[in-house]
N, C-alpha and C positions, 0 to 999 in steps of 0.2 A: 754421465750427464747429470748435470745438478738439478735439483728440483725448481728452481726458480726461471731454468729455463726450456722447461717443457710448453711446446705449443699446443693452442687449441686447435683442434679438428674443427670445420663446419659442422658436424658432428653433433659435438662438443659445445656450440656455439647456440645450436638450437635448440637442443635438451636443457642445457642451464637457463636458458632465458623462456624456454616453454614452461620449464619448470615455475622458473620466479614469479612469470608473472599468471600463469592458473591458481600459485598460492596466494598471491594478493588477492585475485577476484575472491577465492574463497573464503580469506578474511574478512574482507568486505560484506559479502555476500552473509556471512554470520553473523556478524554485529549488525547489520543490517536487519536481521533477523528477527533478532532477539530484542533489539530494542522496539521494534512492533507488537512484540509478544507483550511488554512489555506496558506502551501506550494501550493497548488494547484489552490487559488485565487488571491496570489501573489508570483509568481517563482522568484528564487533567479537565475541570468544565469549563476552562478557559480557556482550553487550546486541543479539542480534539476533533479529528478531522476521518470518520472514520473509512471512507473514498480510498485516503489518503494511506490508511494502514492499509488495506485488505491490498490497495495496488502495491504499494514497495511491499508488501509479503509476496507475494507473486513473482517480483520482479526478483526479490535476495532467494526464493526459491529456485526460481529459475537457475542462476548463477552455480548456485550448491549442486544441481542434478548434473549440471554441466562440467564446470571449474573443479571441482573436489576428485570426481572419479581422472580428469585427465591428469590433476597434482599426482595420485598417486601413483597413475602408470608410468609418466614420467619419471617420478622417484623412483620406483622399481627398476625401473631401466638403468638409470644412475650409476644405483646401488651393485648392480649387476654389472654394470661397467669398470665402478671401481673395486669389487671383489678382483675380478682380472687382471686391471691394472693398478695397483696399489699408488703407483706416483702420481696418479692424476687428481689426487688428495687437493697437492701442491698447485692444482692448477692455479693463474692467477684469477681467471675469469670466472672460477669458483670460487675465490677468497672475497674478491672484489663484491658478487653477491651474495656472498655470507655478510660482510661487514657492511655493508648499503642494509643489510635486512636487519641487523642489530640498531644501526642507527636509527633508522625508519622506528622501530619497537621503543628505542629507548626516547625517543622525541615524545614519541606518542601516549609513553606512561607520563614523562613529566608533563605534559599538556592534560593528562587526563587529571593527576591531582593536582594543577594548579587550578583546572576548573571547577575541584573538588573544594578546594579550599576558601575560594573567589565564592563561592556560594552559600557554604557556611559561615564567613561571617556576615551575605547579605542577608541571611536568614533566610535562606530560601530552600532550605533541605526537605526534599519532598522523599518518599518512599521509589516514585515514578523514578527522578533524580538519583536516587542514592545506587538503584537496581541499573541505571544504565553505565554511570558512573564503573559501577562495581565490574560488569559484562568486556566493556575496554579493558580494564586493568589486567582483568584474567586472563583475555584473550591477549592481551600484551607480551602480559610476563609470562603466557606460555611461549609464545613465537622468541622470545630474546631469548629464555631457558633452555630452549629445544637446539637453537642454533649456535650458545654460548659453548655446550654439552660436545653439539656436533663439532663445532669447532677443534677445540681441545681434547677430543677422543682420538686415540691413537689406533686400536683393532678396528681393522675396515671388516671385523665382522663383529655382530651385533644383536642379541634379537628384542633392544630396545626398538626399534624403527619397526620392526614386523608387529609388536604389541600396540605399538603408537598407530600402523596403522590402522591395527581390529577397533582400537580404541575410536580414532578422527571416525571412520566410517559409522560405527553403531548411536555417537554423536549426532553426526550431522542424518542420518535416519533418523534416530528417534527427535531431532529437532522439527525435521519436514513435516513429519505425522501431526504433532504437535499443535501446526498451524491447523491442520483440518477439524483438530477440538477446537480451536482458539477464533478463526475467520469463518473456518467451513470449509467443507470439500469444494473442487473446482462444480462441482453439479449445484450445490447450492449456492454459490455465487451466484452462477452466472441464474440462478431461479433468484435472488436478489437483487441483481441489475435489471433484469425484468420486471419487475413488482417497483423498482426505483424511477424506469423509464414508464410507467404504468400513472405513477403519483405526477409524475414531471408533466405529464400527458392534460391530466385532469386540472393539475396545476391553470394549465395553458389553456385549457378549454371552460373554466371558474370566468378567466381574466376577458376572456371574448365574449361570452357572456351576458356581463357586467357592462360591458362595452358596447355591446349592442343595445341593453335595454337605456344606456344612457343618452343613448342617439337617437332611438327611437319610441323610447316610453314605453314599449312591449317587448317580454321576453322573445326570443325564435322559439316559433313551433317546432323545429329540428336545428341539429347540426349543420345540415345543409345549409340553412340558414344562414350560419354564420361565413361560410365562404364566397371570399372576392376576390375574383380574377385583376383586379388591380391594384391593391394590396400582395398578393398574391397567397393568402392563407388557404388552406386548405386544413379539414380536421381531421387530428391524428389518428390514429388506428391503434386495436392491440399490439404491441409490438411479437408477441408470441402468438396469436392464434388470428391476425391478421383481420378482426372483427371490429366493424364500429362500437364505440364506448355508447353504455345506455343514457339518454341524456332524458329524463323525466320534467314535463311542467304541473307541478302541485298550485300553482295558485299565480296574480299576477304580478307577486315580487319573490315569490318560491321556488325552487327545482334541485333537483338531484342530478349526481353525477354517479354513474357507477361501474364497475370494472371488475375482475375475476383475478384474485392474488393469489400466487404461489405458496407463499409464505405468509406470516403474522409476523406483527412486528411489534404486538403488545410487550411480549414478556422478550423482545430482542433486545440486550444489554445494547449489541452491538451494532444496532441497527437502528434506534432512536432517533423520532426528529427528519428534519431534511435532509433526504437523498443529496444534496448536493455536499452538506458539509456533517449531518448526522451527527450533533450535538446530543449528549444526552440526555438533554433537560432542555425541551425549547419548547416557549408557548403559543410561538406561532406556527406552530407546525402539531400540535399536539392534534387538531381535527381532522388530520388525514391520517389516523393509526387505522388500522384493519387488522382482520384476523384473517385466515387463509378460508378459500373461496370466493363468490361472488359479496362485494361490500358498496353501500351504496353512501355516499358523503350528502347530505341536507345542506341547503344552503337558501336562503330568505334574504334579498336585497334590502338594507337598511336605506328610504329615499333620504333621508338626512344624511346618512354618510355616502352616499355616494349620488349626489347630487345630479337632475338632470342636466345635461347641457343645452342652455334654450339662446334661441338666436333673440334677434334685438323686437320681434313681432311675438316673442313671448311662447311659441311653439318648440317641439324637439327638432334639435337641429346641432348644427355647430355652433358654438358659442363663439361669439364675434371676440377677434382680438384686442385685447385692452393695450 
């Protein structure tokens, strides 16, 4: 029987293509990685969105824990298949995803230095830039290397692939770990999304406020105060200890906001600025940094900047429509 006309098993069918595609997630999943690692070790002040790192680190993490251990079971299996049967080398449905995964790699290196190139002469060669640049290409020309190799090897025994895999594995570990220097452990996250929904909180509770004594010329004696069953606001709570926020009146354009933080966020590289988008350097955000424990925000209504609204009899009220 010739090589070219050995059939695939169901088998055969699901291993190859379980295989393919837990490799691509795992690809993905690393360069996914790594270029967060990346934005996160050197911030662009123009475009950094740190929300936006710590969640796609999460998410290419996820992938790895997942995707990586089942590429190699699969591979193992493979391997262990064609040890036994040597002609199924020849499979087509194995050649077919050998040569779809060469072309996929080789696409992806030339796209990678044509966008290398497309930027050096815009002048735009940043360090951030050059490191992600650089992360594709590797990751490229290992995947077209590894499967060039595979290709063209003729002993269906080996113990490149046994090495390749202690190698991928201690990899993509010491990548994982990596992130918990880099973002934080899952426990300090999620002690940062708290302390983030904490600012969001007070945020919201500054803005109603403001809003009341604009309506009414006097601060609220409480929180309570500020809620209306036909608006329908009610005021938010700790989100971790389910406790109303301390809302102080120092005088009758003065008051405090104050709250209990998990974390500081003075010397946080990675945490600067608005929870929403965590710029490292923002000046409208710079009056809600804290240090961990109870921290209390001062705030003094400026009546020039924030003007009352007086109806057409000169009292507070709603200001008539113009």
């Amino acid at each position: 029987m010739k090589n070219e006309h050995i059939a695939s098993t169901p088998k055969d069918v699901f291993l190859h293509l379980f295989n393919i595609v837990t490799f691509y997630l795992s690809v993905v999943g690393f360069i996914m990685l790594y270029i967060q690692y990346i934005n996160a070790q050197f911030p662009d002040a123009l475009n950094y969105y740190y929300t936006a790192i710590a969640d796609t680190v999460r998410v290419s993490t996820s992938i790895l824990f997942i995707a990586v251990p089942a590429y190699l079971y699969t591979s193992w299996l493979l391997a262990k298949d064609l040890t036994a049967n040597p002609e199924k080398r020849e499979l087509r449905l194995r050649k077919w995803l050998v040569y779809f995964t060469l072309f996929i790699s080789a696409i992806t290196i030339i796209i990678d230095l044509m966008i290398f190139v497309y930027n050096f002469l815009n002048g735009e060669l940043t360090v951030q830039f050059f490191l992600k640049v650089l992360v594709v290409l590797l990751v490229a020309g290992a995947v077209f290397g590894y499967y060039m190799w595979d290709l063209k090897r003729k002993a269906a025994k080996s113990k490149i692939p046994k090495i390749l895999t202690v190698v991928v594995s201690v990899v993509v570990i010491t990548s994982i770990i990596m992130g918990f220097f880099i973002v934080g452990t899952p426990a300090q996250q999620r002690e940062r999304r708290f302390d983030d929904q904490r600012i969001q909180d007070l945020q919201i509770l500054q803005g109603q406020v403001i809003d009341y004594w604009q309506k009414k010329n006097v601060l609220p004696v409480g929180l309570i105060n500020l809620e209306d069953n036909i608006t329908g606001f009610i005021a938010p709570k700790d989100p971790g200890s389910k406790q109303t926020y301390e809302y102080i009146v120092n005088g009758p354009l003065a008051f405090e906001l104050c709250a209990t933080f998990s974390r500081s966020d003075i010397n946080d590289k990675l945490n600067k600025g608005s929870p929403y988008y965590a710029y490292p350097i923002s000046a409208y955000q710079q009056n809600w940094n804290h240090d961990v424990g109870r921290a209390c925000f001062s705030r003094t209504i400026d009546p020039e900047l924030y003007k009352l609204n007086l109806n057409d009899k000169g009292v507070p009220g709603l200001a008539p429509v113009r």
